[in-house]
PAZAKE-604670 format. One record per atom (N, C-alpha, C): x, y, z; residue in three letters. Coordinates in steps of 0.05 Angstrom, whole numbers, plus 5000, padded with zeros to 4 digits. Example, Ala and Ser with C-alpha at 12.3 -4.5 7.8 and 13.67 -1.06 7.14 Angstrom:
residues 2
526448865156ALA 524649105156ALA 526449345156ALA 525749555142SER 527349795143SER 525850015157SER 
END
This chain:
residues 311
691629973577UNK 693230013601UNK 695929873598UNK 695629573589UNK 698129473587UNK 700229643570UNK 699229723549UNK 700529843526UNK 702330023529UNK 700330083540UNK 701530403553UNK 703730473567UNK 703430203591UNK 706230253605UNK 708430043595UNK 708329833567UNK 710629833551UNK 711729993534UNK 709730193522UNK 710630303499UNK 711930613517UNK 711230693543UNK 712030993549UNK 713231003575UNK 714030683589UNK 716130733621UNK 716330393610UNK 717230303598UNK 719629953592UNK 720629893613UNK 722830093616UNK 724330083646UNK 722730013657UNK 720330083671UNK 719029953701UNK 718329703693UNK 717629553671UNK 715629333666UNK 718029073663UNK 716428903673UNK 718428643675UNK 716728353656UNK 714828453646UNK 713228303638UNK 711128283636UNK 709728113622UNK 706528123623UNK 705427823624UNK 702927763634UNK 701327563645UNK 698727643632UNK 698727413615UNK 696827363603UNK 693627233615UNK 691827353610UNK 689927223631UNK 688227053601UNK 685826843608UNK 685426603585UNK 684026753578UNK 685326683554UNK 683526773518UNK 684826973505UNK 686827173528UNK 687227433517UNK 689227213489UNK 688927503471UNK 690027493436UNK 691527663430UNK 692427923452UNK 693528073449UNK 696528023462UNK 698928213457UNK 701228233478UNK 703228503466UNK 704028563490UNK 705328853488UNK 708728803484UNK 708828523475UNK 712028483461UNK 712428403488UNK 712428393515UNK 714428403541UNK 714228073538UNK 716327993561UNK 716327793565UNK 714727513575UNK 712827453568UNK 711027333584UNK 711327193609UNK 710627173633UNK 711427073650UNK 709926913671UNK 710526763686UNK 708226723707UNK 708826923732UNK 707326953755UNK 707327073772UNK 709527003791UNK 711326833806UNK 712926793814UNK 715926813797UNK 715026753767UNK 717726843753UNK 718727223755UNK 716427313746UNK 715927583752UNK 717127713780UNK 716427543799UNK 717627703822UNK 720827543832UNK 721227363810UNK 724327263818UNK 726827483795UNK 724127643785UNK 725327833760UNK 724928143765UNK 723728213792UNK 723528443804UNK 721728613816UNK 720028423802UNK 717128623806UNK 715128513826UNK 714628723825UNK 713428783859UNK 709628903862UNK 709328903829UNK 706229003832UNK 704728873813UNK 702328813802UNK 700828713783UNK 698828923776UNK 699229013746UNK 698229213748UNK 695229103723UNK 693629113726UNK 691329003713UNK 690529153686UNK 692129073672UNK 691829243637UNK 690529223622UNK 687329283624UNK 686129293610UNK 683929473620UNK 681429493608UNK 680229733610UNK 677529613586UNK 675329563608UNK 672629643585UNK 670329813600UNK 668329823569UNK 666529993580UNK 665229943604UNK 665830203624UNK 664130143650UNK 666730163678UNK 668930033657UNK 670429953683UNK 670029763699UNK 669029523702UNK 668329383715UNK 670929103714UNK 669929043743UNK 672728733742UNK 671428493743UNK 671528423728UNK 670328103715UNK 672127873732UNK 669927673742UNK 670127473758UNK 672927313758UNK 673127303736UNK 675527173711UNK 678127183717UNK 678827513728UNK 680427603731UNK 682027543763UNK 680227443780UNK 680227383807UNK 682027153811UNK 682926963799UNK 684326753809UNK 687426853808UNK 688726973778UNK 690727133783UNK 691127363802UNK 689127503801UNK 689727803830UNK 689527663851UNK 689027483858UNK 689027233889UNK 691627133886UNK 692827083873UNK 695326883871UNK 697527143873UNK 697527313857UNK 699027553865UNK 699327663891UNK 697127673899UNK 696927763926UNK 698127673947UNK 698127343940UNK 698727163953UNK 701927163961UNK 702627303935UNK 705227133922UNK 708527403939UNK 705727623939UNK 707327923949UNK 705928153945UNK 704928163916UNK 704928273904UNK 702628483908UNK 703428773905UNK 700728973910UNK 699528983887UNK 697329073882UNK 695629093852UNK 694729363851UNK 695329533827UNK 694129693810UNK 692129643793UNK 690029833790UNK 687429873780UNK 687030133759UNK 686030093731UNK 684630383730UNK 682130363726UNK 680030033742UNK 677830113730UNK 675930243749UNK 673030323736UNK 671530493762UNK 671530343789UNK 670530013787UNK 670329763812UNK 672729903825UNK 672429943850UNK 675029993874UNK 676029683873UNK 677329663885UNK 679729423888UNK 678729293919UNK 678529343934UNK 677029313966UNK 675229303962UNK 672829403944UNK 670529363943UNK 669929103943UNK 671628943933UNK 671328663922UNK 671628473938UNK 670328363959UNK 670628263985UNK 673728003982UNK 673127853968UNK 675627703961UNK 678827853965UNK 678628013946UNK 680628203936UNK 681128323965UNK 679328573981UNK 679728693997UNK 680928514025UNK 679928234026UNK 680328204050UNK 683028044046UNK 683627874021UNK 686327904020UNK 687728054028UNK 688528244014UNK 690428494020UNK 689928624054UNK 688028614058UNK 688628714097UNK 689828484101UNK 689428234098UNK 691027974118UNK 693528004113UNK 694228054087UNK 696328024075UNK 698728284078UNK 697628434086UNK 699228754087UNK 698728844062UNK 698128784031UNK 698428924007UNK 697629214004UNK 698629333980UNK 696729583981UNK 695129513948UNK 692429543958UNK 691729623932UNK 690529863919UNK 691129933894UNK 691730203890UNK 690430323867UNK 687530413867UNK 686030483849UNK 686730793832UNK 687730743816UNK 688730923805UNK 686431243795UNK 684931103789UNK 681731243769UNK 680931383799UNK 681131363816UNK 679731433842UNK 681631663856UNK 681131853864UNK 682632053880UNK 681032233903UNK 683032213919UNK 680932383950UNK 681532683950UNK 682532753924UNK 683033043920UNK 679233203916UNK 678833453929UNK 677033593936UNK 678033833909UNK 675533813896UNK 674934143870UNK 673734373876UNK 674134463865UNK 672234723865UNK 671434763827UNK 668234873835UNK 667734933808UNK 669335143797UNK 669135103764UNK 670235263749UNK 669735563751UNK 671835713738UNK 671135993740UNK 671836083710UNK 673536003694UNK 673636143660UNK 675136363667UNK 677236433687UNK 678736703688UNK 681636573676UNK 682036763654UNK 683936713640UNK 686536653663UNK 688036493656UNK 691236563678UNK 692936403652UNK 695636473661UNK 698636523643UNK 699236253639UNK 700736143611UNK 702436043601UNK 700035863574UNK 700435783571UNK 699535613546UNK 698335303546UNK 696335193530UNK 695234933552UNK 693934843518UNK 695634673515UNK 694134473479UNK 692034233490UNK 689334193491UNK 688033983486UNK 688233733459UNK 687633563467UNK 687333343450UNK 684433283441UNK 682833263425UNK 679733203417UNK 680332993400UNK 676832803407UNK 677732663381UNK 674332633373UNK 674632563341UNK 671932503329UNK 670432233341UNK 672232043361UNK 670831893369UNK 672331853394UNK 671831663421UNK 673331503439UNK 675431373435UNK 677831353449UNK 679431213443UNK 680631243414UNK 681231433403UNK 681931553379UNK 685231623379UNK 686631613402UNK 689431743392UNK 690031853414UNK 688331913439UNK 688532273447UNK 691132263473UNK 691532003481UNK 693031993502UNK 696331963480UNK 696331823458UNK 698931723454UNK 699432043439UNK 697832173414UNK 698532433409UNK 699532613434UNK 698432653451UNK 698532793482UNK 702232713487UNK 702632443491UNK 704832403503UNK 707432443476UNK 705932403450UNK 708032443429UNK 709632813432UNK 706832933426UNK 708033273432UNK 709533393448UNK 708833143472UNK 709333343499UNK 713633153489UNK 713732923490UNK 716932863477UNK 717332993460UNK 716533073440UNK 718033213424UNK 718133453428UNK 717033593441UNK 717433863459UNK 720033843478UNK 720533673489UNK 722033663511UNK 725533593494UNK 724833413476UNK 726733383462UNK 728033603443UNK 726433783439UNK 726634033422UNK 726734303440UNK 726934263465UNK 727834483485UNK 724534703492UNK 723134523483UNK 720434653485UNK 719634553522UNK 718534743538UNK 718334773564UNK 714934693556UNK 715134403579UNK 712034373571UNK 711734033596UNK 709234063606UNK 708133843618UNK 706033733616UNK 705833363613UNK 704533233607UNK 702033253622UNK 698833363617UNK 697333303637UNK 695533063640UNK 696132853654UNK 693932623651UNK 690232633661UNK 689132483643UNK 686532603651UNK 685132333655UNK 685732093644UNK 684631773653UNK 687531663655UNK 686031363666UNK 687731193677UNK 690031113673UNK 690431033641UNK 693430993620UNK 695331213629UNK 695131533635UNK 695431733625UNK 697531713654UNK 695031703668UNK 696531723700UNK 698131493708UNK 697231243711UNK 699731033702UNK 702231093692UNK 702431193662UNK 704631293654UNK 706531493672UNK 705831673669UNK 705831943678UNK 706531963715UNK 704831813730UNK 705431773748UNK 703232003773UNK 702332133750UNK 700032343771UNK 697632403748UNK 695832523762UNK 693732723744UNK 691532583758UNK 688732723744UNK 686932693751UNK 684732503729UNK 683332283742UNK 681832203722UNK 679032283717UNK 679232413696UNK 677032643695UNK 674332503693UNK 673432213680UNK 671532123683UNK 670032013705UNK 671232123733UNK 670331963757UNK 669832303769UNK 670932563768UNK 670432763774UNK 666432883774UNK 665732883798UNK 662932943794UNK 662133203769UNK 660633133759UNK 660033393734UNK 661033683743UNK 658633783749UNK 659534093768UNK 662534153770UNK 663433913776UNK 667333983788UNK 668333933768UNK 668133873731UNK 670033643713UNK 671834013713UNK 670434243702UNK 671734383690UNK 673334613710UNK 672734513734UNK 675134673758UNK 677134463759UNK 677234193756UNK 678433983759UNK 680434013745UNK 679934103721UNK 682134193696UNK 683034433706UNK 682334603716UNK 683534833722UNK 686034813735UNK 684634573761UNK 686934603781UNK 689434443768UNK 688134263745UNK 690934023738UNK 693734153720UNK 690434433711UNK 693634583690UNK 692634873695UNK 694434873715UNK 694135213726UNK 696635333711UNK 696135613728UNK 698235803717UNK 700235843713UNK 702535823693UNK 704735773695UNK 706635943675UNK 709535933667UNK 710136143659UNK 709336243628UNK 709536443611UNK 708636503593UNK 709136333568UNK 710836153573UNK 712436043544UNK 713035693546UNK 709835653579UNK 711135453582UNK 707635253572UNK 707735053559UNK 705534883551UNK 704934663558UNK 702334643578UNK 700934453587UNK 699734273567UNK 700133953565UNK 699433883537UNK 697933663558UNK 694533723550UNK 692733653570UNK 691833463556UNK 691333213559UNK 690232933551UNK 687132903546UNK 686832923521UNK 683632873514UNK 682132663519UNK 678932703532UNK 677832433528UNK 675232513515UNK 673932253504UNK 672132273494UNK 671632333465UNK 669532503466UNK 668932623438UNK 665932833448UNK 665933003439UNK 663633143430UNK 661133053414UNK 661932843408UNK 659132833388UNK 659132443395UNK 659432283417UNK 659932033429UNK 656732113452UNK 655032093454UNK 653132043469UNK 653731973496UNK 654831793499UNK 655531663533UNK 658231903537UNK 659731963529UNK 662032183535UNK 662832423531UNK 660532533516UNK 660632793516UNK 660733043530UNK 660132933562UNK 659533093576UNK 663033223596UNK 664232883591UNK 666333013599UNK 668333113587UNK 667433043556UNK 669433273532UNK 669033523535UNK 666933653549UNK 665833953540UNK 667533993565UNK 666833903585UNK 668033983608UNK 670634023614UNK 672333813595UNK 674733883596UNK 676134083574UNK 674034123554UNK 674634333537UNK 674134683546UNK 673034633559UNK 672034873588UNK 674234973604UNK 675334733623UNK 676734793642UNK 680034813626UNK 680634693605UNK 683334713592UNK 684434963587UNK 681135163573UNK 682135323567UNK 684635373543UNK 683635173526UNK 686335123506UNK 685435293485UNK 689135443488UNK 690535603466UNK 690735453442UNK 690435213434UNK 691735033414UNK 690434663415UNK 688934613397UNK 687534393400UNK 688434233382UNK 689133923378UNK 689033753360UNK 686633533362UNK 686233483343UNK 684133343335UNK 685332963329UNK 684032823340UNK 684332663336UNK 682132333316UNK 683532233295UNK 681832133291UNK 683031773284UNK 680831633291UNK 682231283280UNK 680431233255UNK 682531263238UNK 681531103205UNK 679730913205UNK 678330893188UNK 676530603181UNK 674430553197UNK 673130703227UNK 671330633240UNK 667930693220UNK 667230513226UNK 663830503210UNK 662430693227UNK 662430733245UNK 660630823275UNK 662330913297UNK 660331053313UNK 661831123343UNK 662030933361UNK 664030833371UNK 665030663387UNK 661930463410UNK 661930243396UNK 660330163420UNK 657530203411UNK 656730373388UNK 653830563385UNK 654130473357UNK 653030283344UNK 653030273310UNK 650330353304UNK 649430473316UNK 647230663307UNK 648030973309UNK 649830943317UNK 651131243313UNK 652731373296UNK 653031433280UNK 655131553263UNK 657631763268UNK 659431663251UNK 662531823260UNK 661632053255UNK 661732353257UNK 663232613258UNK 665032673241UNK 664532893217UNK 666032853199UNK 669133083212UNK 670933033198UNK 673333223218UNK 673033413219UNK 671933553194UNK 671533833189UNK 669133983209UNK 667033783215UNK 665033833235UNK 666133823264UNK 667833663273UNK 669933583289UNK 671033783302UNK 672533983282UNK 673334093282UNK 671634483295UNK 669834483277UNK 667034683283UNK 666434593315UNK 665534433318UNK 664034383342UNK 666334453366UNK 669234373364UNK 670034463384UNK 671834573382UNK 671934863365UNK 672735113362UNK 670335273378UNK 667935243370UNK 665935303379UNK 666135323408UNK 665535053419UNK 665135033452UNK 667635093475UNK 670035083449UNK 672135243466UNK 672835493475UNK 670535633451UNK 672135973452UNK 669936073482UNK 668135843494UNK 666435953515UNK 668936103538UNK 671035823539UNK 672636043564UNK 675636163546UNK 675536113518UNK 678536173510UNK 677636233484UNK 676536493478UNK 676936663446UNK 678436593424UNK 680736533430UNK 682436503416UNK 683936163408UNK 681536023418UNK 682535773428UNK 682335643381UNK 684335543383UNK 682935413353UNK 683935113344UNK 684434953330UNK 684734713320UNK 687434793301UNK 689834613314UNK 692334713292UNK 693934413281UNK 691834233289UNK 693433953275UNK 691233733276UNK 692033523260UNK 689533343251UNK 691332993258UNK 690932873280UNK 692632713286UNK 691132423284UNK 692132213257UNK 690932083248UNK 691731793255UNK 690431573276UNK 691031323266UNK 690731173240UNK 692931123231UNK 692430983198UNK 693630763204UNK 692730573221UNK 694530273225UNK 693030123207UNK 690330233202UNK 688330063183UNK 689029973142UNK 690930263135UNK 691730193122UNK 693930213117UNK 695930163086UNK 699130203085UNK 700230433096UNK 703230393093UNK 704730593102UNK 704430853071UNK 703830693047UNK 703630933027UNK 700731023030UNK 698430863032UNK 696730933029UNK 695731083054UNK 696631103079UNK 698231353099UNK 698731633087UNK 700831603072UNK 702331793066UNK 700331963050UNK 699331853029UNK 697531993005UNK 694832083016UNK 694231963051UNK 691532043050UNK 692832303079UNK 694732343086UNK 695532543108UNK 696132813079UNK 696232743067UNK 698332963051UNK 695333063038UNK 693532923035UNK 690833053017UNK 689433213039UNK 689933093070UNK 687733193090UNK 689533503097UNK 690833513100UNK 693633693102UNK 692433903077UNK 691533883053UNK 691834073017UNK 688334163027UNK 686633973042UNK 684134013050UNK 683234133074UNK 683734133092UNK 684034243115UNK 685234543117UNK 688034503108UNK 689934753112UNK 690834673144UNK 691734483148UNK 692334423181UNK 695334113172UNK 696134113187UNK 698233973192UNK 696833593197UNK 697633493181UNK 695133203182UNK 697732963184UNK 697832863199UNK 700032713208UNK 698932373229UNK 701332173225UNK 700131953243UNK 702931973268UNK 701731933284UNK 704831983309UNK 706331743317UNK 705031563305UNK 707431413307UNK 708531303276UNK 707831283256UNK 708831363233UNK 710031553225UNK 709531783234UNK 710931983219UNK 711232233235UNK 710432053261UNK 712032343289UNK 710032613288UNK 710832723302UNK 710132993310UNK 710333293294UNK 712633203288UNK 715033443276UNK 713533673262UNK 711933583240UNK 710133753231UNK 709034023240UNK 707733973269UNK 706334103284UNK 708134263307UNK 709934183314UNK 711934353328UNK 712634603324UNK 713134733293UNK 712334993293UNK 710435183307UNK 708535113310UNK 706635273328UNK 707635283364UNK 709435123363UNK 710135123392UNK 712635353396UNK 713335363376UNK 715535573377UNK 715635913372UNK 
END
């Protein structure tokens, strides 16, 4: 979450607040909570994200002091923000708003699979947390930068944060995930591309259900695959094993052509932070001679590759 909104809206961020123990930081300025709002800002946005979604006790003395201080709070985890008797009754005393992002009072309708106009690329990946939001927001810039007509669709919390709308597809009741997609990337003009934000994985046990679903409702003309180098196992499951790309690849060509025939896999989008920048190079350029698909890292070595097909 933090990452996200340094690396893709800077402009809005004034800093970051470190809560104890964290080992991480998104470059911003570190700050305390009153320096922060003598520097502009006006919300605390809670950047982080684990399995479950849940808000840990821990976290309570800073979102109290914020609150205290002015400050409204953003959320993307499943826990509502009011749910949390502390938290909630703050913010009524206080006037704050707090603002669960992952949560929406928007009403679906189930899917229907009837083809409608313009063009819609999904993101997949061989595992969770694989790439699928930063590939998503790389294409959709370099489309826009290249005069390619196209909108970002967010599908979890980072996505919508960034972005500023969408739907978070893992809180959507089953029955509704793949009308949910419908409605997020409806019909639009013939030449114009919805570049819809993947989650999950197909072959992830705990998340598969809302990969199919969103592979359903996308309806995607054009899929990338996403994958992070060096994992032993599926995220969280070391009794599970990774998904090889090429199977990756099968499985959701497969489950896409249910509402789109023509739907297929046209790029292979690789985190390689694990190893060098040559040993990058030599292993995109083999998957690329192996595949027959465009095998690239997007923030190493951009997009560019894959933009052809957009044209």
């Amino acid at each position: 979450m933090a990452r996200s909104a340094a690396q893709w809206c800077p402009e809005k961020c004034v800093g970051e607040l470190p809560s104890l123990g964290c080992k991480v930081s998104t470059g911003l300025p570190t700050l305390t909570i009153q320096q922060a709002i003598n520097g502009g800002a006006k919300t605390l946005v809670l950047g982080f994200a684990n399995s479950g979604g849940t808000l840990e006790i821990k976290y309570l003395p800073q979102i109290l002091q914020a609150l205290e201080a002015g400050m409204d709070i953003v959320s993307g985890l499943h826990d509502r923000l009011a749910d949390i008797p502390a938290i909630g009754e703050a913010a009524l005393r206080l006037g704050r708003k707090l603002v669960d992002i992952r949560h929406s009072p928007q009403k679906y309708k189930t899917g229907t699979g009837l083809k409608r106009a313009g063009k819609r690329l999904l993101t997949v990946g061989t595992d969770c947390s694989s790439g699928k939001m930063y590939t998503s927001l790389s294409l959709h810039k370099a489309m826009e930068l290249n005069g390619i007509k196209s909108t970002f669709r967010a599908t979890g919390q980072c996505g919508i944060l960034v972005s500023g709308n969408g739907i978070a597809i893992d809180c959507v009741v089953a029955d509704f995930i793949s009308g949910a997609v419908e409605q997020l990337a409806p019909e639009n003009d013939v030449d114009h591309w919805d570049i819809i934000e993947g989650q999950g994985s197909l072959s992830h046990p705990a998340f598969s259900g809302v990969s199919l679903g969103l592979l359903h409702g996308a309806q995607a003309d054009a899929i990338v695959v996403c994958h992070a180098l060096g994992r032993q196992h599926m995220r969280g499951l070391p009794h599970q094993a990774l998904p090889s790309i090429a199977e990756t690849i099968r499985l959701n060509e497969q489950a896409a052509r249910l509402t789109n025939p023509a739907a297929k896999v046209v790029g292979v989008s690789i985190n390689t932070s694990s190893v060098s920048v040559e040993q990058a190079n030599i292993l995109c350029a083999e998957m690329t001679n192996e595949l027959g698909l465009p095998c690239f890292d997007p923030l190493r070595h951009g997009v560019g590759s894959l933009l052809g097909v957009f044209i």
